[in-house]
C-alpha positions as CSV (number, residue, x, y, z in Angstrom):
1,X,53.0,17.0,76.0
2,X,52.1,21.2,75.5
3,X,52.0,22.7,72.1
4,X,54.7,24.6,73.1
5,X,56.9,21.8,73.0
6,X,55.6,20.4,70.4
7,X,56.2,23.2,68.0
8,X,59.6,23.2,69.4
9,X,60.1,19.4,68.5
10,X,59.0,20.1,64.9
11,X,60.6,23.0,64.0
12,X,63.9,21.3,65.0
13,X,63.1,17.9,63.2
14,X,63.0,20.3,59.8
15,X,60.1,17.9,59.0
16,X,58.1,20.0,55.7
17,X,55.2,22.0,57.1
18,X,53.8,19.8,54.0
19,X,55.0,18.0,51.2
20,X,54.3,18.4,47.3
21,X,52.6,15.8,45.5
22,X,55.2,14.3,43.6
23,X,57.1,13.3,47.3
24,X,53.4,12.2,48.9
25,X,53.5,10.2,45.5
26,X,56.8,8.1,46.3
27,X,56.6,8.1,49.8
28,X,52.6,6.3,49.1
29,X,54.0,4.1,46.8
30,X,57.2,2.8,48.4
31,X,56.1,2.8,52.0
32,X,52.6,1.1,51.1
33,X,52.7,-0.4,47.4
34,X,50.1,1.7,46.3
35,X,48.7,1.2,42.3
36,X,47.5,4.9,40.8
37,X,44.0,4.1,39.2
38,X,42.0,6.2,37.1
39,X,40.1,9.0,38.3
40,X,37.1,7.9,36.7
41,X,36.9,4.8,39.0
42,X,36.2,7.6,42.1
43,X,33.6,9.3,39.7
44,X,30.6,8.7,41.9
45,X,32.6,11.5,44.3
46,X,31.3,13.8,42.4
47,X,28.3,13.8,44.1
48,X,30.2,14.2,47.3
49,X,29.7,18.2,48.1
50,X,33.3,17.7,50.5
51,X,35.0,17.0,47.2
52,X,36.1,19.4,44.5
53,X,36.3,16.6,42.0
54,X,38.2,19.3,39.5
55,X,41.5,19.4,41.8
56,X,41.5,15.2,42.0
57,X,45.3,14.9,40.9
58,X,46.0,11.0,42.1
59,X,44.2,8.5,42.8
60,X,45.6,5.4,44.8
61,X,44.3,1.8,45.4
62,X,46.1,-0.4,48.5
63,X,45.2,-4.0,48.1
64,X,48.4,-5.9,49.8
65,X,47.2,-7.8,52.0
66,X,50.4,-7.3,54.2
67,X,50.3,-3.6,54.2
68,X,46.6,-4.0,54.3
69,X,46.7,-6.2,57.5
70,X,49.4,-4.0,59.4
71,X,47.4,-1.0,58.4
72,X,44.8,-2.2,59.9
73,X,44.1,-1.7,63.9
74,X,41.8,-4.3,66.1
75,X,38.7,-2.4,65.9
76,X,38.7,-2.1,62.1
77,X,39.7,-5.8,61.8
78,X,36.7,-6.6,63.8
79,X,34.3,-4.5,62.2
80,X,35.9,-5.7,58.6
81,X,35.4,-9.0,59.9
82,X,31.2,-8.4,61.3
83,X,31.2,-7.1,57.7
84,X,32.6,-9.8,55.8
85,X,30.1,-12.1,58.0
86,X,26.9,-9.9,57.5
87,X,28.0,-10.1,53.4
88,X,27.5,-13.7,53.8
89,X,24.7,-14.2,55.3
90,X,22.7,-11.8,52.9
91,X,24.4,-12.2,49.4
92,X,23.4,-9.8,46.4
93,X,21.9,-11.6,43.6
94,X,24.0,-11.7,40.1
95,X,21.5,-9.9,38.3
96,X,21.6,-7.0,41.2
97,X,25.4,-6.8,42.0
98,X,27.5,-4.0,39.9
99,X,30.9,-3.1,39.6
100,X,30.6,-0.4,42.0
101,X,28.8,-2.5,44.1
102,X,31.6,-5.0,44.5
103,X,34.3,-2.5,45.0
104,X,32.0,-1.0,48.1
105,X,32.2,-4.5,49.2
106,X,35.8,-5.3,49.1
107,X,36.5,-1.7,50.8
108,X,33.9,-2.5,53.9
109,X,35.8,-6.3,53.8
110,X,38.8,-4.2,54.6
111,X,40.3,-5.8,51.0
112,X,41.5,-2.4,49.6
113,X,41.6,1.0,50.7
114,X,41.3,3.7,47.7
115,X,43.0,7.1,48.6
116,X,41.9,10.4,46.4
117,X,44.4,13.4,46.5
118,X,43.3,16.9,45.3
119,X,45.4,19.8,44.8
120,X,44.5,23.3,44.1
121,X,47.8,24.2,43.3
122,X,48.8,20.8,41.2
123,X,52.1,20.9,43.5
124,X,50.6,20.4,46.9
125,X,47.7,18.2,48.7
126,X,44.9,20.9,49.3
127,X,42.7,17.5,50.8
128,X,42.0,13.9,50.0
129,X,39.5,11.4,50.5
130,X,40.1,7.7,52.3
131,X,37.8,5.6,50.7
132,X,38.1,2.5,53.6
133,X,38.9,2.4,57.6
134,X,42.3,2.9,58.8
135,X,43.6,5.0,61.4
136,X,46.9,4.7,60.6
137,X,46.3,6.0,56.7
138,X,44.3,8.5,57.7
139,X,47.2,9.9,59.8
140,X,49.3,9.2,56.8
141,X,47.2,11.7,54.9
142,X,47.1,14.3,57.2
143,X,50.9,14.4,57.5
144,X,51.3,14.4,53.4
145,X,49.2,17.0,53.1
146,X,50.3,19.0,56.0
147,X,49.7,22.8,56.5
148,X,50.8,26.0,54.8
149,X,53.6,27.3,56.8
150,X,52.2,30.7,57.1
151,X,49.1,28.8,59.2
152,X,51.8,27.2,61.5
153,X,51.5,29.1,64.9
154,X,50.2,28.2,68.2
155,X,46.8,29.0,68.5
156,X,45.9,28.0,64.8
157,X,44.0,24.8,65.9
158,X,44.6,22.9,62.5
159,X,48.4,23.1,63.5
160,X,48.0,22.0,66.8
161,X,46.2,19.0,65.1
162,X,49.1,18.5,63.1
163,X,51.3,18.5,65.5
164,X,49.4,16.2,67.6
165,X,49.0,13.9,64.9
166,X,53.2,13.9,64.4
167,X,53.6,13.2,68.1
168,X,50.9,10.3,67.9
169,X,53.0,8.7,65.0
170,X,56.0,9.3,67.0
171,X,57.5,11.5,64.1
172,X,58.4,14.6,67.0
């Protein structure tokens, strides 16, 4: 489908350009069961130089194992699973394994996802981090946080992302 039309589609669904956090909050926790955590369970992003850990508003944890499982695609549950099997085979010792260690684990197992929101502003998502592999939440995230709608116009490329990621979840 063009861009053309695609702009078209949106602008008549009166989808938001982006929504605030409070609605990405509800919408995360009623459509997915998500549990806020504390921020300082994400503190090793600190180190991460994509993250301003400053503007970290919400932090989520998704550990369902329903929503987990239909989150999931076939190539993630196959590489969760050549995880899960290379775990086995070479097991941390108990005097080696930390916390952090075991969360890692459970996130590579495909047993949680962890989802980090920042905001600039403290009313809208200005990015977020997916700690775990899922297609499908990773579009989820790009559609909370959206766009400004001063930077939606043909020919801005991250708006003809965003649209192209509304069409591939059939939301236009």
């Amino acid at each position: 489908m063009q861009i053309e039309e695609l702009d078209k589609l949106f602008k008549k669904s009166k989808m938001p350009f982006r929504y605030s956090v409070k609605d990405a909050e509800k919408i995360l926790r009623d459509k997915y069961n998500t549990i806020e955590i504390d921020k300082e369970i994400v503190d090793d992003l600190r180190k991460d130089p994509l993250v301003n850990y400053e503007n970290i508003i919400k932090c989520y944890r998704v550990n369902d194992s329903q929503i987990l499982s239909a989150l999931f695609n076939d190539n993630e549950r196959s590489m969760h699973a050549e995880t899960r099997q290379r775990n086995t085979n070479q097991p941390i010792s108990n005097s080696e394994i930390t916390e952090s260690m075991l969360l890692w684990r459970d996130i590579q197992e495909g047993k949680l996802l962890q989802l980090v929101l920042e905001s600039a502003d403290r009313e809208y998502i200005s990015s977020f981090t997916l700690q775990g592999l899922s297609e499908k939440m990773l579009d989820e995230l790009i559609i909370l946080k959206g766009i400004p709608p001063e930077e939606g116009y043909i020919g801005n490329p991250a708006y003809e992302f965003y649209l192209n990621v509304l069409h591939k979840n059939e939301l236009i």
